[in-house]
C-alpha positions as CSV (number, residue, x, y, z in Angstrom):
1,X,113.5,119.6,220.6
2,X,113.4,117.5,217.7
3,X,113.6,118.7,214.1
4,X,110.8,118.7,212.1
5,X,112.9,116.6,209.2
6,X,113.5,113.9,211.5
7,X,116.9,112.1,211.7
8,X,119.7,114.2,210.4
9,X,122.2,112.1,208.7
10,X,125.8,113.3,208.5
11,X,128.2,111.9,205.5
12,X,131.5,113.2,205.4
13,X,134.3,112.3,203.0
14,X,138.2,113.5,202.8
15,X,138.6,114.9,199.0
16,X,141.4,116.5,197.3
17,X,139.7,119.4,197.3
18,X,138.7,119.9,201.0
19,X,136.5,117.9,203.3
20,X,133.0,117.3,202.3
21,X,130.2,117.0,203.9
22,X,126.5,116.4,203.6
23,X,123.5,116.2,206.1
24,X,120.3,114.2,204.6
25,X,116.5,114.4,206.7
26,X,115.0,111.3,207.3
27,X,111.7,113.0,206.2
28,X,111.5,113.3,202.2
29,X,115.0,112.3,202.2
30,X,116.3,115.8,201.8
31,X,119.5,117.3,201.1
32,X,119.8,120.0,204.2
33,X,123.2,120.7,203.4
34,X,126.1,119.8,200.9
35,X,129.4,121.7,200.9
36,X,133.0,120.6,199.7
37,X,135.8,122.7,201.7
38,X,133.1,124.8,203.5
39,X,131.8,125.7,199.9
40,X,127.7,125.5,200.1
41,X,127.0,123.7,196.9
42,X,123.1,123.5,197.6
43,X,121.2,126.2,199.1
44,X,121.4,124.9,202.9
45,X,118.7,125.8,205.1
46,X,118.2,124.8,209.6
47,X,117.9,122.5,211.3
48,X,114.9,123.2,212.8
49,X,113.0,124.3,209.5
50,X,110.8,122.6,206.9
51,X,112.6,122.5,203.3
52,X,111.8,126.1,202.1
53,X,110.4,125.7,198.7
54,X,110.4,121.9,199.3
55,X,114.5,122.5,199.2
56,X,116.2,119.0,198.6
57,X,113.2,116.6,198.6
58,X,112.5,113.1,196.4
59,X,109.7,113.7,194.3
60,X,108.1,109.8,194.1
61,X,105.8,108.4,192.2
62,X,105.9,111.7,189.8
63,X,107.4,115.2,190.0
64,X,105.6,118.6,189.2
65,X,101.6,118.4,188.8
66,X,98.9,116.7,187.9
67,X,95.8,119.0,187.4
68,X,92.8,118.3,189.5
69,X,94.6,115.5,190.6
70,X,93.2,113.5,187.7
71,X,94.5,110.9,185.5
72,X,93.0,107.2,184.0
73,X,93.9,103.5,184.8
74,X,92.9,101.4,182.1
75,X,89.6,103.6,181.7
76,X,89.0,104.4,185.2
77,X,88.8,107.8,186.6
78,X,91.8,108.1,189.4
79,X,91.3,110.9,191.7
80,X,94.6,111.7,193.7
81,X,94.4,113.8,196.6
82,X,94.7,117.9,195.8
83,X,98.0,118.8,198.1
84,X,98.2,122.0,196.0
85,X,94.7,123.6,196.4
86,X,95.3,127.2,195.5
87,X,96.0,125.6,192.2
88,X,93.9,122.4,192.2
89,X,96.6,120.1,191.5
90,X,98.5,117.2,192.8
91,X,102.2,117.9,193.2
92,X,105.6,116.4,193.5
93,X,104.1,113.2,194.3
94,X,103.2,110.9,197.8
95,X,106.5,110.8,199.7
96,X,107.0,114.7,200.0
97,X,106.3,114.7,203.9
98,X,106.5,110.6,205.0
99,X,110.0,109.3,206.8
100,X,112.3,107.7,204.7
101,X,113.5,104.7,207.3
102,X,117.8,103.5,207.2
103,X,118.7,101.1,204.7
104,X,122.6,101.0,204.8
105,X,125.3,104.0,206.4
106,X,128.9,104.5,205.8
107,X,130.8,106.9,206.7
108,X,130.3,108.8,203.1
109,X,127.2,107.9,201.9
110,X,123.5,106.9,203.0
111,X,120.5,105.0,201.7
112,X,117.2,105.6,202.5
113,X,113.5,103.8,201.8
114,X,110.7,104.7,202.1
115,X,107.0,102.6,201.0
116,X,104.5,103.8,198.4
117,X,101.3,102.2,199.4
118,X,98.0,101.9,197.6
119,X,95.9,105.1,198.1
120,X,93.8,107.9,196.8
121,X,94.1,107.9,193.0
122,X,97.3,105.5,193.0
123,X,96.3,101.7,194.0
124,X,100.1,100.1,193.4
125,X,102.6,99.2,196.0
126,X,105.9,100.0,195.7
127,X,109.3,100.0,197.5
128,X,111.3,103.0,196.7
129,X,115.1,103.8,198.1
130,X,117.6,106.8,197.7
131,X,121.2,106.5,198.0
132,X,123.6,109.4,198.6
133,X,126.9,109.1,198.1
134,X,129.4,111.5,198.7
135,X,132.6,111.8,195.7
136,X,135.7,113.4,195.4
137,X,133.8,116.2,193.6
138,X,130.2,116.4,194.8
139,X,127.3,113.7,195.4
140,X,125.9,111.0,193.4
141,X,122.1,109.9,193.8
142,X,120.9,106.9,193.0
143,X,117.1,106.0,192.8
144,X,115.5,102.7,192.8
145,X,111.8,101.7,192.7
146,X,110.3,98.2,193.0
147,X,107.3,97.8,192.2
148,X,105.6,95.0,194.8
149,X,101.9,94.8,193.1
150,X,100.1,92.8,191.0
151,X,100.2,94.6,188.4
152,X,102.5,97.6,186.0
153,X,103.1,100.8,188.1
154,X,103.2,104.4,186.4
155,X,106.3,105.6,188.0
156,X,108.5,109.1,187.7
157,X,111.2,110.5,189.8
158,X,111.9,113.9,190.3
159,X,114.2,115.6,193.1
160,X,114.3,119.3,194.3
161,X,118.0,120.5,194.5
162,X,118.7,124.2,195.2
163,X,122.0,125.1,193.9
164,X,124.3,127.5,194.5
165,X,128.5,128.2,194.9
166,X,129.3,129.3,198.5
167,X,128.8,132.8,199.2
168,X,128.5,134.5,195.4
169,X,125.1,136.0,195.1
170,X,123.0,133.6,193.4
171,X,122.3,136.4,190.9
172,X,125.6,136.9,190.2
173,X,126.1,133.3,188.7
174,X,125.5,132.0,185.3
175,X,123.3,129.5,184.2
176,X,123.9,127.4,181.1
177,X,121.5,124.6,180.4
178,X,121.9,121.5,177.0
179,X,118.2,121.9,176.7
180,X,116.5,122.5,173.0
181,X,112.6,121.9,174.4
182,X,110.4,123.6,176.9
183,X,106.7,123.1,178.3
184,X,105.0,126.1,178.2
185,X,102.6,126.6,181.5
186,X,99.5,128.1,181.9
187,X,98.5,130.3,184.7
188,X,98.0,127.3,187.2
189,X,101.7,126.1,186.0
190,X,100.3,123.2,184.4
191,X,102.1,122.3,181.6
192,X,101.2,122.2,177.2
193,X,102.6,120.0,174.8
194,X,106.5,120.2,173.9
195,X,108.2,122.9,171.8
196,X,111.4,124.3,170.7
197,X,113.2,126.8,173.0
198,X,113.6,130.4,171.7
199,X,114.2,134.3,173.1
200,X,115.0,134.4,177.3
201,X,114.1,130.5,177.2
202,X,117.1,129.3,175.3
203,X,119.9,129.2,177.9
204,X,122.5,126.8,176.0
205,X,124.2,130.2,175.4
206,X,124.3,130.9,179.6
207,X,122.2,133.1,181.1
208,X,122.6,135.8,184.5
209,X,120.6,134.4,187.3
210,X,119.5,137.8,187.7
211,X,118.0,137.9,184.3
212,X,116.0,134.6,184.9
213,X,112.1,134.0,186.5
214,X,111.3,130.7,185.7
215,X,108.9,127.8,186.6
216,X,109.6,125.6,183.3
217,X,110.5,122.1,182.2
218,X,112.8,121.7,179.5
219,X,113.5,118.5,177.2
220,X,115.7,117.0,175.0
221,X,119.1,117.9,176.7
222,X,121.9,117.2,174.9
223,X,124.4,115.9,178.0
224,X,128.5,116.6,177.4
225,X,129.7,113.7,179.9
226,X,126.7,113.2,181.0
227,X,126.4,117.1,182.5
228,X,123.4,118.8,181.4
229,X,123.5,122.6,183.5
230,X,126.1,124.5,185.1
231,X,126.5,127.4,187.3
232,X,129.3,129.3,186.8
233,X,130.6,132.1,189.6
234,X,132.5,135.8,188.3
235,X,135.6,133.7,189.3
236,X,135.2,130.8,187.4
237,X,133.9,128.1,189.9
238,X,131.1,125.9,189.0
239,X,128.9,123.4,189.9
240,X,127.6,121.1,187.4
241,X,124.2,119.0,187.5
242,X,125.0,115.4,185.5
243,X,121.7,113.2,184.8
244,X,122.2,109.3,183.1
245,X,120.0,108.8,180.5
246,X,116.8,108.1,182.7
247,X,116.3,111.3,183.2
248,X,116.2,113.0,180.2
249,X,113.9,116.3,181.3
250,X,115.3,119.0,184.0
251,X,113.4,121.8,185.4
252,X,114.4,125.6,186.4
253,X,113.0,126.9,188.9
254,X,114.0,131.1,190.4
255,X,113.1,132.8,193.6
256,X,113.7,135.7,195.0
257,X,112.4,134.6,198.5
258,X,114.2,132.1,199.4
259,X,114.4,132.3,203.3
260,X,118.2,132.5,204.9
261,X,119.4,134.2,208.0
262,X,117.0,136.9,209.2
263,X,116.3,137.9,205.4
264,X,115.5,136.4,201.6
265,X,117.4,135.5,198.9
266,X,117.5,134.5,195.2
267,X,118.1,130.9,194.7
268,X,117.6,128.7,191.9
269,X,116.5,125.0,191.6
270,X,117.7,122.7,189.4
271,X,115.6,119.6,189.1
272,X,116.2,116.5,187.0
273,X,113.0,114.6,186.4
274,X,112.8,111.2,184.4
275,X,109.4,112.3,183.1
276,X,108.0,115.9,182.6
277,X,104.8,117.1,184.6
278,X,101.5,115.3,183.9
279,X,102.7,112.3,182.4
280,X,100.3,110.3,184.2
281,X,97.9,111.7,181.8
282,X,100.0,112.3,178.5
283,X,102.2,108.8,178.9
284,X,105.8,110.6,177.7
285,X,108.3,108.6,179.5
286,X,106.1,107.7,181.8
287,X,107.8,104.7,183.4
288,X,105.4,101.3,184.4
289,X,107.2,99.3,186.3
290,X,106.3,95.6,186.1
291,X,105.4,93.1,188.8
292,X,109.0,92.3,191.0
293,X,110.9,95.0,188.7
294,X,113.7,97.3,190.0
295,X,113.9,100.0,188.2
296,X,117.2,102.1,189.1
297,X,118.1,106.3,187.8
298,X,120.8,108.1,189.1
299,X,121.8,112.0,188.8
300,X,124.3,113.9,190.9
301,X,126.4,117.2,191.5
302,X,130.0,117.9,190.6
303,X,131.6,121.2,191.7
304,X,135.0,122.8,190.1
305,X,137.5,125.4,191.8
């Protein structure tokens, strides 16, 4: 039988701190698992399963939504395809389900492309790549785009990590995020203009997992060596999301059904984004990429015992 991710791609590395290791899907480029010293630092999730929650996936041309699917081009209505109708939106982009094909393989890392081409509502062409790489402390992911047509690309990158610290209760960790913005959403999740964080939003203080249920986007983090949230376990342990400066927005997202085993689970994602939702339409740091230009973001994981 052959797993609905395609490929699986196995990286391991020797660390000081225990063998790591990391399996990547060939479709949407998932992280299925990453763990240092049998220590689950992402929510894993089987073989044989579609990524709950879209668990791990790249999030190319633009992450979050886009409602109705609508957005202009030099004056001209774009219509992208809905791929969330019960909300009438466009989410997470065009390369959630396609195969990512091998670039380059080592034993600790992997790169994987995978082609934008002109379609419904997005008539540019672009080559896109993800690189995993395996570090003495947790992953680093690097993104590149280049952008093969004729004219500037609108371009975001978003990725859909689900962290967590072996086998503490996610509810039981701590989360603690350099953010002093939020987007509000409405009741289709669709995002309003920027504003200040305040009351159960504000987490630069830390916050219980267990006292979180969030869908949000937050802005202007405020990075301490380039780390902009951690999770922190009773014991002390934590796992740290870093972002470089392209991706300046994260968002938080909390379940409480997250599938695993014969049961559910809280988990909680974590996902840097270079743009927030709907910057097709509103342009913030909405990246065009011009004619033969690379442009390159990176983000990664580091964990502490």
């Amino acid at each position: 039988m052959r797993a609905p991710t395609g490929e699986q791609f196995v990286l391991n590395r020797s660390t000081p701190n225990g063998p790591a290791e990391a399996v990547i899907t060939e479709v949407a480029a998932s992280i299925r698992t990453l763990r240092i010293n049998g220590i689950d630092l992402t929510q894993p999730y089987p073989e044989f399963s579609t990524p709950p929650s879209g668990c791990g996936i790249v999030l190319v041309p633009w992450p979050n939504r886009i409602p109705d699917g609508v957005w202009e081009l030099d004056g001209a209505r774009q219509q992208l395809d809905i791929t969330e109708p019960e909300r009438h939106n466009a989410i997470h982009g065009l390369l959630r389900n396609a195969p990512y094909r091998l670039v380059e393989r080592t034993e600790g890392s992997v790169t994987l492309g995978a082609t934008v081409f002109p379609q419904h509502g997005y008539p540019f062409l672009l080559e896109t790549s993800v690189k995993y790489e395996l570090t003495d402390d947790g992953m680093t992911v690097t993104h590149r785009i280049l952008n093969e047509s004729e004219a500037p690309a609108p371009a975001a990158i978003g990725t859909h990590p689900f962290f967590q610290i072996g086998d503490v209760k996610t509810d039981d960790l701590t989360l603690t995020l350099r953010a002093a913005t939020r987007f509000p959403v409405d009741e289709r999740l669709n995002v309003s203009p920027e504003i200040p964080v305040d009351g159960r939003y504000d987490l630069r203080g830390g916050v219980k997992v267990s006292d979180l249920e969030l869908d949000d986007a937050y802005g202007d983090v405020s990075p301490e060596d380039q780390v902009t949230a951690v999770l922190t376990a009773p014991d002390g342990r934590t796992v740290s999301l870093w972002q470089d400066e392209n991706f300046p927005y994260v968002q938080v997202f909390t379940t409480r059904s997250f599938p695993r085993g014969t049961g559910v689970v809280t988990a909680i994602a974590i996902e840097p984004m270079t743009a927030p939702a709907n910057a097709f339409n509103t342009g913030q740091s909405l990246k065009w990429v011009n004619p033969g230009e690379t442009w390159q973001a990176a983000w990664g994981v580091k964990y502490s015992g």
